[in-house]
MISEZA-929173 format. One record per atom (N, C-alpha, C, O): x, y, z; residue in one letter. Coordinates in steps of 0.05 Angstrom, whole numbers. Layout:
X / Y / Z / A
...
end
This chain:
49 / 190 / -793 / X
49 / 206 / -768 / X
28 / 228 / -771 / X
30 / 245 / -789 / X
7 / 229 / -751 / X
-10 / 255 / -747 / X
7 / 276 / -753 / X
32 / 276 / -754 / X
-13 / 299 / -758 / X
-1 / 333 / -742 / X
-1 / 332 / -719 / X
17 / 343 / -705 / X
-24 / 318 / -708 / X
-17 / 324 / -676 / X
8 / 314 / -665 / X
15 / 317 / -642 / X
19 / 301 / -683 / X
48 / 294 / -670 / X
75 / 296 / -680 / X
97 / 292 / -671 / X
63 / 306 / -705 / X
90 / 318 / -717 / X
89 / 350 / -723 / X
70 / 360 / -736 / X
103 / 360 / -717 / X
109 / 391 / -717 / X
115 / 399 / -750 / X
131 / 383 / -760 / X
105 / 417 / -767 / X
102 / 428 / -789 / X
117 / 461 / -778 / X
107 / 472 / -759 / X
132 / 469 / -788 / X
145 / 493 / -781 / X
127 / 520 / -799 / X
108 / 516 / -813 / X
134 / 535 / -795 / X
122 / 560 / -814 / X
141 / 557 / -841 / X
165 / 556 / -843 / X
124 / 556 / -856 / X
144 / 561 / -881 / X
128 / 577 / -904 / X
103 / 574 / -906 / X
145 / 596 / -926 / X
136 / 609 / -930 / X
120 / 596 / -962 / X
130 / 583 / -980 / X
94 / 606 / -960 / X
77 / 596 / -987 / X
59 / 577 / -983 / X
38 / 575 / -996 / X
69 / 557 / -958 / X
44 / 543 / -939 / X
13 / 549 / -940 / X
6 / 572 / -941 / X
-1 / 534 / -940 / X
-25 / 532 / -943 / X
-29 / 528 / -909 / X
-43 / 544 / -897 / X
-18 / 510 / -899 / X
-18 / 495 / -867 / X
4 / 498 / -859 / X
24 / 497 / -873 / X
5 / 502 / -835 / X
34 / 491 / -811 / X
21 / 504 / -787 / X
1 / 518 / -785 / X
43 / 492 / -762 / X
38 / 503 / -739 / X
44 / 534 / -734 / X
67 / 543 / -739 / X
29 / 547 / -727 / X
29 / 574 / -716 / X
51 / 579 / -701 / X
60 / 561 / -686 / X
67 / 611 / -705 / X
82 / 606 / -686 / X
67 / 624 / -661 / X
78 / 626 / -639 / X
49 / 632 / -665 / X
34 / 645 / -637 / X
19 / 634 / -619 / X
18 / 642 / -596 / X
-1 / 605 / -632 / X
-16 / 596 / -619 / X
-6 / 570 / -616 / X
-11 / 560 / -594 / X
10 / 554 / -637 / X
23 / 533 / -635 / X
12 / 505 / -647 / X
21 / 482 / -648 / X
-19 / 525 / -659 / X
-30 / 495 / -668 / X
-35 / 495 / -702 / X
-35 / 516 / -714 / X
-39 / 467 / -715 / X
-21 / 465 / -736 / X
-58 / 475 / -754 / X
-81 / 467 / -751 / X
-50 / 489 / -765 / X
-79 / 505 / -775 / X
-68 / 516 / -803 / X
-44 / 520 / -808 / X
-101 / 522 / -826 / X
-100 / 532 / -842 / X
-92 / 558 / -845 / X
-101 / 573 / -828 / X
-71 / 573 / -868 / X
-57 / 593 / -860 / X
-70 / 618 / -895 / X
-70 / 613 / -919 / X
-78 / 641 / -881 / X
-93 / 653 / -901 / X
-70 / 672 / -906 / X
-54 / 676 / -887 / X
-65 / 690 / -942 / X
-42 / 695 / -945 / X
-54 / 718 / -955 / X
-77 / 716 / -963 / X
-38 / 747 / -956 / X
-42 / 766 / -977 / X
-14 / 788 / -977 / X
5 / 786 / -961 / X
-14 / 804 / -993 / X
9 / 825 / -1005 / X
7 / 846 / -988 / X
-17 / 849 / -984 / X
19 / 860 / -978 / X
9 / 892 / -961 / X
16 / 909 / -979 / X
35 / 909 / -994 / X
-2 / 925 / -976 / X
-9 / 952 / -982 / X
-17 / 980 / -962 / X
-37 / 978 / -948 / X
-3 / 1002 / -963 / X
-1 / 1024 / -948 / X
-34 / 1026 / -959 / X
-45 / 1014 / -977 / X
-44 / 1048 / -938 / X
-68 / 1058 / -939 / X
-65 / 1089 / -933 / X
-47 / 1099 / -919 / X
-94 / 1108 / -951 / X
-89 / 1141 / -940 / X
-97 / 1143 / -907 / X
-83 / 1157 / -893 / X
-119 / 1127 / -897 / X
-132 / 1126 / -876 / X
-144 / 1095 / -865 / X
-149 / 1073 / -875 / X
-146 / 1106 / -841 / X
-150 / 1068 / -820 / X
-176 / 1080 / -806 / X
-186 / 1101 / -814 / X
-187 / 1061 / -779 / X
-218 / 1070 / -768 / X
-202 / 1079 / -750 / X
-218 / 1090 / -734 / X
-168 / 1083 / -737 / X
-153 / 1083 / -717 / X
-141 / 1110 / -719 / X
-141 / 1124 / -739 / X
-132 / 1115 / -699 / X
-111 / 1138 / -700 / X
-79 / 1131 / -678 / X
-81 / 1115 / -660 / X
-54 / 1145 / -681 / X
-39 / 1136 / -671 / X
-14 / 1160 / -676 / X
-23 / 1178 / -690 / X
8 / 1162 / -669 / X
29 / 1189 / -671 / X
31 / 1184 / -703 / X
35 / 1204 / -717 / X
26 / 1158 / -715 / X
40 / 1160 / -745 / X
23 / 1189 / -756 / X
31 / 1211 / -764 / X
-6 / 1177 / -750 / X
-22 / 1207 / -770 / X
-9 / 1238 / -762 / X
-15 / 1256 / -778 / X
5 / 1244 / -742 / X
14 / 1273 / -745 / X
35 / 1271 / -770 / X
40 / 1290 / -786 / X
47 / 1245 / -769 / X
75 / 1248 / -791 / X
65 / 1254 / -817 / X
41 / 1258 / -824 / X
84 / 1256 / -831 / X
77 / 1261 / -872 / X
72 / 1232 / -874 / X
87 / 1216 / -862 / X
51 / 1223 / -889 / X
34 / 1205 / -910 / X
52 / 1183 / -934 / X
73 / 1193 / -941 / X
49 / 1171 / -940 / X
50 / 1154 / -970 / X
35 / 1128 / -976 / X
30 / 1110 / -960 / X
29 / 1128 / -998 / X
4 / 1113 / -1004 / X
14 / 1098 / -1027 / X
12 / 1108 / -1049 / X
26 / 1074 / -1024 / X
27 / 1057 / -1047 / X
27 / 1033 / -1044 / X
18 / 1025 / -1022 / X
36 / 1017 / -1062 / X
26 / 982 / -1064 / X
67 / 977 / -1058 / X
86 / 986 / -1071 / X
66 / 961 / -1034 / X
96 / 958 / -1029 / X
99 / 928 / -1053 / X
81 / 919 / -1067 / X
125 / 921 / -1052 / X
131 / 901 / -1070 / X
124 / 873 / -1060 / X
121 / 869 / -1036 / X
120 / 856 / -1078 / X
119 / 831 / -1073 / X
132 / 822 / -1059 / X
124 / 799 / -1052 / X
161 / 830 / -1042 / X
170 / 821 / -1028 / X
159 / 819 / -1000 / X
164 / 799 / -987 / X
142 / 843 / -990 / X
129 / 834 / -972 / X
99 / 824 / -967 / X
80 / 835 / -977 / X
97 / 806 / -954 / X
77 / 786 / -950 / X
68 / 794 / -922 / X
81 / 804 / -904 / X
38 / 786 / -923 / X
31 / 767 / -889 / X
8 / 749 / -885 / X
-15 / 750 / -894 / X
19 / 734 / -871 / X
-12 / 712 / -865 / X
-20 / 711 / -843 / X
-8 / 726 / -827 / X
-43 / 695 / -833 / X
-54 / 696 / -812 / X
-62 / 674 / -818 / X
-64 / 661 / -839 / X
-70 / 667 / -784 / X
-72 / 637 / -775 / X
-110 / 636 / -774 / X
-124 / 654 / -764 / X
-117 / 615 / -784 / X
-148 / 613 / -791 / X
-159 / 599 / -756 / X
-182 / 591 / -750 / X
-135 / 598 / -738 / X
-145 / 587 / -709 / X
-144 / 605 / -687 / X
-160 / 603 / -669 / X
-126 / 621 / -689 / X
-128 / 647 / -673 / X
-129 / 665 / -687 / X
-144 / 682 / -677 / X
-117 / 676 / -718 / X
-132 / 704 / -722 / X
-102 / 729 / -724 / X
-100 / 752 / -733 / X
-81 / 708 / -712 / X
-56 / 730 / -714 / X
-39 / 727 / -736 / X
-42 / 707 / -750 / X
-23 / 741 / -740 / X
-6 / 746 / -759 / X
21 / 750 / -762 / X
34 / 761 / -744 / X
35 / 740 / -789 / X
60 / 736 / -787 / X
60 / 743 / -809 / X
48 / 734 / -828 / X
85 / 773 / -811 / X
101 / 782 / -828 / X
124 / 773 / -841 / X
143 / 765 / -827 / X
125 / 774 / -872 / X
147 / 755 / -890 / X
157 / 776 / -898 / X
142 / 796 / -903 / X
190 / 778 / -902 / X
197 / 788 / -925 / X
213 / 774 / -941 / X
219 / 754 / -929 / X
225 / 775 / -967 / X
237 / 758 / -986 / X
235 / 733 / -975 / X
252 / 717 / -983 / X
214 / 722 / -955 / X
201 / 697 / -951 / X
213 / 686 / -933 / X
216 / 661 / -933 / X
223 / 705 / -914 / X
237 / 699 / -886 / X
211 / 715 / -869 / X
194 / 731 / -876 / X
218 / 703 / -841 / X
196 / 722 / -824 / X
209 / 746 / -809 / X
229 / 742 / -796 / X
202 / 767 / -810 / X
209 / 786 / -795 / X
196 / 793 / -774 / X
210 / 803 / -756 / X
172 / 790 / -770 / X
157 / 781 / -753 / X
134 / 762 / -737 / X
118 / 755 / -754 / X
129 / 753 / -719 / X
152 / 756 / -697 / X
178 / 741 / -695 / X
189 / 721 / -706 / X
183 / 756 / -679 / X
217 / 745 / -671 / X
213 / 708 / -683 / X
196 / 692 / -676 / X
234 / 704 / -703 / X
216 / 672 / -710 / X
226 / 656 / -692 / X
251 / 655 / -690 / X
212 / 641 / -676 / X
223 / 608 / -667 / X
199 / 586 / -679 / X
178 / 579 / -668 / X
207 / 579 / -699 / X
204 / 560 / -714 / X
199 / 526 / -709 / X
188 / 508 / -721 / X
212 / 529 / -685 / X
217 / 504 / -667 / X
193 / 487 / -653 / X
177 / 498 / -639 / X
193 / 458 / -657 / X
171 / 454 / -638 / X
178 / 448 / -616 / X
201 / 440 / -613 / X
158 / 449 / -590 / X
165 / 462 / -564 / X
184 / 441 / -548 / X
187 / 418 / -555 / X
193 / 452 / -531 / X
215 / 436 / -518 / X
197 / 417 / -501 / X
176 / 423 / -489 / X
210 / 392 / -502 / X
199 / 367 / -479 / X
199 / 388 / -452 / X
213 / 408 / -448 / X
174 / 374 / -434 / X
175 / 403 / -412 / X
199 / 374 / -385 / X
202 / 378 / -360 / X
207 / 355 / -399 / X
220 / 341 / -373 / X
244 / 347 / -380 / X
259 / 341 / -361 / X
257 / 357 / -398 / X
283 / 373 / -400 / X
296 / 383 / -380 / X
320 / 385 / -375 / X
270 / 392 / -366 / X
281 / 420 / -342 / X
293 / 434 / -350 / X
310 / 429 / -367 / X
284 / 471 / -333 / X
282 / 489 / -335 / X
310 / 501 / -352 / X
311 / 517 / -371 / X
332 / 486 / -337 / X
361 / 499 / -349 / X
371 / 492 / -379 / X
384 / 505 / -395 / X
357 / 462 / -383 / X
358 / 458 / -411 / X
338 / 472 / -429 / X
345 / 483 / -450 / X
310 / 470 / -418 / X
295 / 489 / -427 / X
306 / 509 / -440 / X
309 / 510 / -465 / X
314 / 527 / -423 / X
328 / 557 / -435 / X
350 / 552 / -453 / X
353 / 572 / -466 / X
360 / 541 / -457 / X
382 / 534 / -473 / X
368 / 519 / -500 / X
380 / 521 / -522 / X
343 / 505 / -498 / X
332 / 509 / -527 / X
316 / 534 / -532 / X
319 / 540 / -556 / X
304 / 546 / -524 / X
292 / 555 / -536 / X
313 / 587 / -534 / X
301 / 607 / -542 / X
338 / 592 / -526 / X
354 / 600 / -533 / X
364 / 605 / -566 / X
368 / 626 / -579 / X
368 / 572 / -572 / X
381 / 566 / -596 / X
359 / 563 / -618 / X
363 / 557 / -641 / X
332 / 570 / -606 / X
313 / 575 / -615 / X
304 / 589 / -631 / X
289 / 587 / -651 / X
318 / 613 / -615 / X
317 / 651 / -624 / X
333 / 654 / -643 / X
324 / 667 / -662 / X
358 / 645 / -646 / X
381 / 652 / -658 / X
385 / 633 / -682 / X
406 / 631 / -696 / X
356 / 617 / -686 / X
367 / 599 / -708 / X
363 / 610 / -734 / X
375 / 601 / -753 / X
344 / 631 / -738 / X
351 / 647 / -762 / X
369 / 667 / -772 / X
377 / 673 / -795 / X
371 / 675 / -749 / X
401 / 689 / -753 / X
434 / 671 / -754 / X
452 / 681 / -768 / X
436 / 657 / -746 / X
463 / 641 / -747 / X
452 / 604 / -738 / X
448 / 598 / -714 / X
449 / 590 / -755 / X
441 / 563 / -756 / X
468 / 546 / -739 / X
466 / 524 / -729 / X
491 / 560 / -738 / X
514 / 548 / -728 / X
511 / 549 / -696 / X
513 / 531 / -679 / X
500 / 587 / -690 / X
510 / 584 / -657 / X
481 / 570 / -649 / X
482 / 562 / -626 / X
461 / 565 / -658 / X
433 / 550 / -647 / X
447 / 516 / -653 / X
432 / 500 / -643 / X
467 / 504 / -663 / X
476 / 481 / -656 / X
488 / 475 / -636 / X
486 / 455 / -620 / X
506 / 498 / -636 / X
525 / 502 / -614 / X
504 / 498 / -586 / X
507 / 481 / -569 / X
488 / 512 / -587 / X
478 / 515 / -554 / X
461 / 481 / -554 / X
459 / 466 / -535 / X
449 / 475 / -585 / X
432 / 443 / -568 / X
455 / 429 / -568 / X
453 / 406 / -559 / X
483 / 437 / -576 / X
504 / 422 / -563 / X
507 / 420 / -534 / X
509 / 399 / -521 / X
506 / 442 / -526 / X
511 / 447 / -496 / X
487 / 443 / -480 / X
489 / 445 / -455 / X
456 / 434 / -493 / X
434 / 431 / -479 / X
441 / 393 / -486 / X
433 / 379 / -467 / X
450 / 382 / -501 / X
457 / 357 / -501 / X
480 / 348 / -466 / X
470 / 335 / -448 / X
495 / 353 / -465 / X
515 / 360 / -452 / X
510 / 352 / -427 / X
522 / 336 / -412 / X
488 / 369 / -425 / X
469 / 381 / -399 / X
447 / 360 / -389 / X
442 / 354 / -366 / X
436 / 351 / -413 / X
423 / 325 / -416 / X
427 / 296 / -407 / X
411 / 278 / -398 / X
457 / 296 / -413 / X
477 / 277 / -401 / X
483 / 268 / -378 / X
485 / 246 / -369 / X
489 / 297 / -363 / X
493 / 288 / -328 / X
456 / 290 / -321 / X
448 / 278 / -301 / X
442 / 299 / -332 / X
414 / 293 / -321 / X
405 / 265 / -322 / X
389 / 255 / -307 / X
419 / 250 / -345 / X
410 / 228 / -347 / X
436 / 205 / -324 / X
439 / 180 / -327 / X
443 / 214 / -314 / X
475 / 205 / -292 / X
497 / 201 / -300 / X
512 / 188 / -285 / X
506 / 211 / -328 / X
530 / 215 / -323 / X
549 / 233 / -319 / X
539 / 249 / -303 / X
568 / 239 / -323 / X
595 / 253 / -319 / X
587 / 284 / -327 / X
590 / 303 / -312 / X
575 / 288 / -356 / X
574 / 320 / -367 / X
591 / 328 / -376 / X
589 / 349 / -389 / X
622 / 310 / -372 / X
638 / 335 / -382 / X
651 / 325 / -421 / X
662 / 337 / -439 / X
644 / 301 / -416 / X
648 / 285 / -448 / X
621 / 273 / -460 / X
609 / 254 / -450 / X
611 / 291 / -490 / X
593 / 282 / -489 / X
590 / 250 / -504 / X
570 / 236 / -505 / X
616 / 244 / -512 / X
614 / 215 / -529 / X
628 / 194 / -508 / X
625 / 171 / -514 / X
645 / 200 / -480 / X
648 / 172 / -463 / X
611 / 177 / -457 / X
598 / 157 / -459 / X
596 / 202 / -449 / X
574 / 191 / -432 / X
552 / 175 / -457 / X
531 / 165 / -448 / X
555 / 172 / -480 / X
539 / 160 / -499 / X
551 / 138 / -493 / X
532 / 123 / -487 / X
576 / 123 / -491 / X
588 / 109 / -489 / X
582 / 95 / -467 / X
583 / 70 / -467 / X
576 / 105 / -451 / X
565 / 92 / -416 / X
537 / 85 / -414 / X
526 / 68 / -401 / X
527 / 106 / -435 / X
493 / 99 / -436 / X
492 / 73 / -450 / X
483 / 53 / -439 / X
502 / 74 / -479 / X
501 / 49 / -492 / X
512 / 20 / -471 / X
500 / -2 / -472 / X
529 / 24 / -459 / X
532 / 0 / -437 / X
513 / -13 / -425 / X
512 / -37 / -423 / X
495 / 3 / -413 / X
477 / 10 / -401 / X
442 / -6 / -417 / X
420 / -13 / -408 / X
451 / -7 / -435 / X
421 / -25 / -451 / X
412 / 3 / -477 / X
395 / 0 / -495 / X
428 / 24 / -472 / X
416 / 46 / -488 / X
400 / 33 / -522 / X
411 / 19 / -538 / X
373 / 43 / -523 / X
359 / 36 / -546 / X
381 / 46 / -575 / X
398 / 64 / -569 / X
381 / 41 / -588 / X
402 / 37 / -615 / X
391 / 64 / -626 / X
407 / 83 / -625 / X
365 / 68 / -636 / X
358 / 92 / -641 / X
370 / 121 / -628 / X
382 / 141 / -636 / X
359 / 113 / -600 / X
363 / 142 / -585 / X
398 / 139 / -579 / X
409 / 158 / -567 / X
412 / 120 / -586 / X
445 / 130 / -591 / X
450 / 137 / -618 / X
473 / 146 / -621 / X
437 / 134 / -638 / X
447 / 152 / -657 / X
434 / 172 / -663 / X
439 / 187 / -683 / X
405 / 177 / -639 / X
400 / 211 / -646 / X
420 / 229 / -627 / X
422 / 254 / -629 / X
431 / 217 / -613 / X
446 / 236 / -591 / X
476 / 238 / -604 / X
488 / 260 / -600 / X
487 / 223 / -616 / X
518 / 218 / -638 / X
505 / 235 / -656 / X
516 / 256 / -662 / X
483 / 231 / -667 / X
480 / 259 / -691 / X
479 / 282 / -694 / X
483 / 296 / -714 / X
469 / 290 / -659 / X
464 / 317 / -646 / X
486 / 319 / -636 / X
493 / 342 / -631 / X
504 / 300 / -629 / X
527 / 316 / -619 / X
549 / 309 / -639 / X
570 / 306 / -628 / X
550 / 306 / -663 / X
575 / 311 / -678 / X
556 / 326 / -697 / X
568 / 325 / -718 / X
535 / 339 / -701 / X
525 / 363 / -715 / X
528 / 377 / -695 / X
523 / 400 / -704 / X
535 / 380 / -668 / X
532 / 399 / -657 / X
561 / 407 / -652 / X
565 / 430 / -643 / X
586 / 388 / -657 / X
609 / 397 / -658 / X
624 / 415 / -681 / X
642 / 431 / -680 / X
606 / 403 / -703 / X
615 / 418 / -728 / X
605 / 455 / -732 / X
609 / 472 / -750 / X
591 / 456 / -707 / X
589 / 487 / -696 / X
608 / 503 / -692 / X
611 / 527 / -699 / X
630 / 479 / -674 / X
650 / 507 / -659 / X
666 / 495 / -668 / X
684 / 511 / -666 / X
678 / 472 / -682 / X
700 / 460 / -693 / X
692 / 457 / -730 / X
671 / 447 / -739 / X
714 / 470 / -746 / X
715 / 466 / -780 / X
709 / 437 / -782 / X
722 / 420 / -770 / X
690 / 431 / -796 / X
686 / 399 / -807 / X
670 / 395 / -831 / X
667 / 410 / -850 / X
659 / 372 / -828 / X
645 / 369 / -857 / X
626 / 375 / -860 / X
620 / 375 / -884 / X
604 / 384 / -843 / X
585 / 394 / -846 / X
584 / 431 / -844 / X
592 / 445 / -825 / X
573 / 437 / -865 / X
563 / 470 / -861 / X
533 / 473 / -854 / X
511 / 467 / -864 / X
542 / 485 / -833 / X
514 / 492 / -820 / X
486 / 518 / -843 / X
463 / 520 / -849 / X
516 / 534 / -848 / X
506 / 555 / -849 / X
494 / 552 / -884 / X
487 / 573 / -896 / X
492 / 526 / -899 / X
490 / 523 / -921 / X
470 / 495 / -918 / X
456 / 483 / -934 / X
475 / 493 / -894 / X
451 / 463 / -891 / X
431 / 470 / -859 / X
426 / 452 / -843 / X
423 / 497 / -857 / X
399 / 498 / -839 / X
381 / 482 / -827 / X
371 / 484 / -804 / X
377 / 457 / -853 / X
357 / 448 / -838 / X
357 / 421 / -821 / X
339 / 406 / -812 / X
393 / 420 / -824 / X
413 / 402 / -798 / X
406 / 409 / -777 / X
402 / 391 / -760 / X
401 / 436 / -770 / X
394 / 446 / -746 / X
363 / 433 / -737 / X
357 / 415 / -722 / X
351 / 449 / -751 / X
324 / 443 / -748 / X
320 / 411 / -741 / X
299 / 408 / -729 / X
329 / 396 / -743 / X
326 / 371 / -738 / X
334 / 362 / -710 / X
327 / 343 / -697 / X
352 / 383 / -704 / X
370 / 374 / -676 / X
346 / 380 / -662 / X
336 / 361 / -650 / X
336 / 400 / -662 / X
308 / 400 / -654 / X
283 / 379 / -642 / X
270 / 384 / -622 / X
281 / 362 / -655 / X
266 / 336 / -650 / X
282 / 323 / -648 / X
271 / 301 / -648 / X
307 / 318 / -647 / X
325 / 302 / -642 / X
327 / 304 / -609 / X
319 / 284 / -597 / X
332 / 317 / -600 / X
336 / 330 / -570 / X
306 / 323 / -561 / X
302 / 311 / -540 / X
294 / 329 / -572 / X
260 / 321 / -552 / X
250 / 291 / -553 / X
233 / 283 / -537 / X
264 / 275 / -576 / X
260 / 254 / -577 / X
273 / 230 / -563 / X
265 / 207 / -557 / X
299 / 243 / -558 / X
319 / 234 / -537 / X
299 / 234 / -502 / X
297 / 218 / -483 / X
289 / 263 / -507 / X
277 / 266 / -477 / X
264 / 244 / -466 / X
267 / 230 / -446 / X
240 / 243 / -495 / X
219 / 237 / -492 / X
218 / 199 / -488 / X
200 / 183 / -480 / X
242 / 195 / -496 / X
252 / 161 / -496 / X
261 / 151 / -465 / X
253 / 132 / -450 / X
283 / 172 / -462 / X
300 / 173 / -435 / X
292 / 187 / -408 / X
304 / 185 / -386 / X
275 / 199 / -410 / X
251 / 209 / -395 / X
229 / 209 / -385 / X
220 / 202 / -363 / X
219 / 222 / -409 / X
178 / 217 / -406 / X
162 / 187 / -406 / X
140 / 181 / -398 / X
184 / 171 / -418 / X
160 / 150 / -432 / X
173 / 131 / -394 / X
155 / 122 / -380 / X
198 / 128 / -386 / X
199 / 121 / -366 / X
196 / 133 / -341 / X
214 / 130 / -324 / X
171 / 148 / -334 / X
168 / 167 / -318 / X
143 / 162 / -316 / X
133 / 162 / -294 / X
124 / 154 / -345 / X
102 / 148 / -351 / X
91 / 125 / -338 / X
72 / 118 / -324 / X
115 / 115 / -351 / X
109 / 72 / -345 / X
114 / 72 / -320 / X
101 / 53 / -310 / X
130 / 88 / -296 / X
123 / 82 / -266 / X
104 / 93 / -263 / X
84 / 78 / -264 / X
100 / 111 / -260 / X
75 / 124 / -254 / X
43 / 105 / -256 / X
26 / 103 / -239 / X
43 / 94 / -280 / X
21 / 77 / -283 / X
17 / 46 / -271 / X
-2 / 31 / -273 / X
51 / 40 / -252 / X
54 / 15 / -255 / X
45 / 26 / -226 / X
27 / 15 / -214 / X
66 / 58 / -212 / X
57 / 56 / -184 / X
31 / 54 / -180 / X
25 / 38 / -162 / X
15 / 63 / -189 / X
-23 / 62 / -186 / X
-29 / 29 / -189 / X
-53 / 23 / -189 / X
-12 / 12 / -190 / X
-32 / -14 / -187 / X
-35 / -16 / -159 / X
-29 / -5 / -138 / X
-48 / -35 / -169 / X
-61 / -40 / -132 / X
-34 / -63 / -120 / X
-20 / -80 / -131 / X
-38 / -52 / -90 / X
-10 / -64 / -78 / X
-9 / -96 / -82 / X
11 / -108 / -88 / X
-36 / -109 / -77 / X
-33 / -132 / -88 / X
-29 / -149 / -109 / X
-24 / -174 / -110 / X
-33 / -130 / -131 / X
-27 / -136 / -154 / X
8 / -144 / -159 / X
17 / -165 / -167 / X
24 / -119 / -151 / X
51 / -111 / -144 / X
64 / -133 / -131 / X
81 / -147 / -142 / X
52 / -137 / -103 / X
64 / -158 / -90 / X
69 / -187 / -103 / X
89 / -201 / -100 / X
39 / -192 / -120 / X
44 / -221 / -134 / X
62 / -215 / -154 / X
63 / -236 / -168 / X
76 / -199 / -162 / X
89 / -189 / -189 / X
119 / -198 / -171 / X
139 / -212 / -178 / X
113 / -180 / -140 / X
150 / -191 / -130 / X
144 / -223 / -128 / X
162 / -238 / -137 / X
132 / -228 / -123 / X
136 / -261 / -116 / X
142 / -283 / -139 / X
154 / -305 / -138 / X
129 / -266 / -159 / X
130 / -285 / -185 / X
171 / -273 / -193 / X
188 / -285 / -205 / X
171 / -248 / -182 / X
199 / -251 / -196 / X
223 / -257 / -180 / X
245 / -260 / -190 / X
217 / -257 / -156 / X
234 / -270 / -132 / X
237 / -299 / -140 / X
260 / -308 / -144 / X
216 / -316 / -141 / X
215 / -343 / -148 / X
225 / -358 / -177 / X
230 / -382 / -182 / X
227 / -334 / -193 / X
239 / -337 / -221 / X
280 / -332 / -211 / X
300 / -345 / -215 / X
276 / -317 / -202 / X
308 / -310 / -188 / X
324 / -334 / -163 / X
346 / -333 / -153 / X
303 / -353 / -160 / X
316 / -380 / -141 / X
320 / -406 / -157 / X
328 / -425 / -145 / X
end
């Protein structure tokens, strides 16, 4: 699989990954910070009192060799910016699911459980978008699979949604000791989209642009297959 198609998260000590400012997967330049007596700038800090030393190894920052911005580490977590780590939400989700990842987006470094919880509820949501019910998410897997559902995309949606139950219900999975369960629900959810969605949204779209006569011999050939 390319980079261009697979998402590389920020991680710390990386040479490469995707940016989280610009988004694209680029060489990542690293160094130690250090306080300074004086900058070419001025700002309210210079009225305050001064200190001038070499802070600890614990903090870091890199910058992205494609835009030029920067991301602050400490003990090899990001502090800045706010991290979403995540690669971007399918944009056929729509808007209400939308917010609900990139919700669980914000919050996945701080608590890996409640960012399950919500692509639970952006699963959910997913469900009556795709026509069913919404309110059970394993009869509507259950209805999809009836339905011809691809084998794959029912066990990324059973994985996302019984990792996403073990959020708000005690079970066998710990979130908060296996993070990167989450992270997965992640492309799990976009890959669902992108199956149950985009790629059949795609294939009309390309089929509507044939030419009508093309179409028409296509009904006739399958009307005549149907007698």
């Amino acid at each position: 699989m390319s980079h261009q198609s697979k998402y590389f998260p920020p991680e710390y000590g990386k040479s490469e990954f995707h940016c989280i400012h610009c988004n694209v997967f680029a060489r990542q330049l690293w160094a130690h910070l250090q306080t300074l007596p004086s900058f070419t700038w001025t700002s309210v800090v210079d009225r305050l009192p001064k200190f001038n030393e070499q802070l600890s190894s614990d903090w870091v920052v890199s910058k992205c060799t494609h835009c030029g911005d920067h991301i602050v580490w400490h003990n090899q977590l990001i502090v800045y910016p706010k991290s979403i780590i995540v690669q971007p939400p399918n944009s056929d989700l729509g808007e209400e699911i939308i917010n609900d990842y990139m919700e669980a987006a914000r919050v996945f470094s701080d608590s890996p459980r409640a960012s399950a919880a919500l692509l639970r509820l952006a699963l959910q949501k997913l469900c009556k978008k795709l026509g069913e019910k919404g309110e059970n998410i394993n009869e509507d897997i259950k209805q999809l699979v009836k339905k011809g559902l691809n084998p794959l995309v029912q066990k990324s949606l059973d994985s996302l949604r019984i990792t996403g139950n073990n959020a708000v219900h005690p079970g066998a999975i710990n979130l908060s000791e296996e993070p990167e369960r989450v992270l997965k629900l992640f492309e799990l959810l976009n890959f669902i989209a992108m199956k149950l969605i985009t790629e059949p949204k795609e294939i009309e779209s390309f089929y509507d642009d044939l030419p009508e006569s093309s179409k028409s011999s296509i009904e006739r050939r399958d009307n005549l297959e149907n007698t």
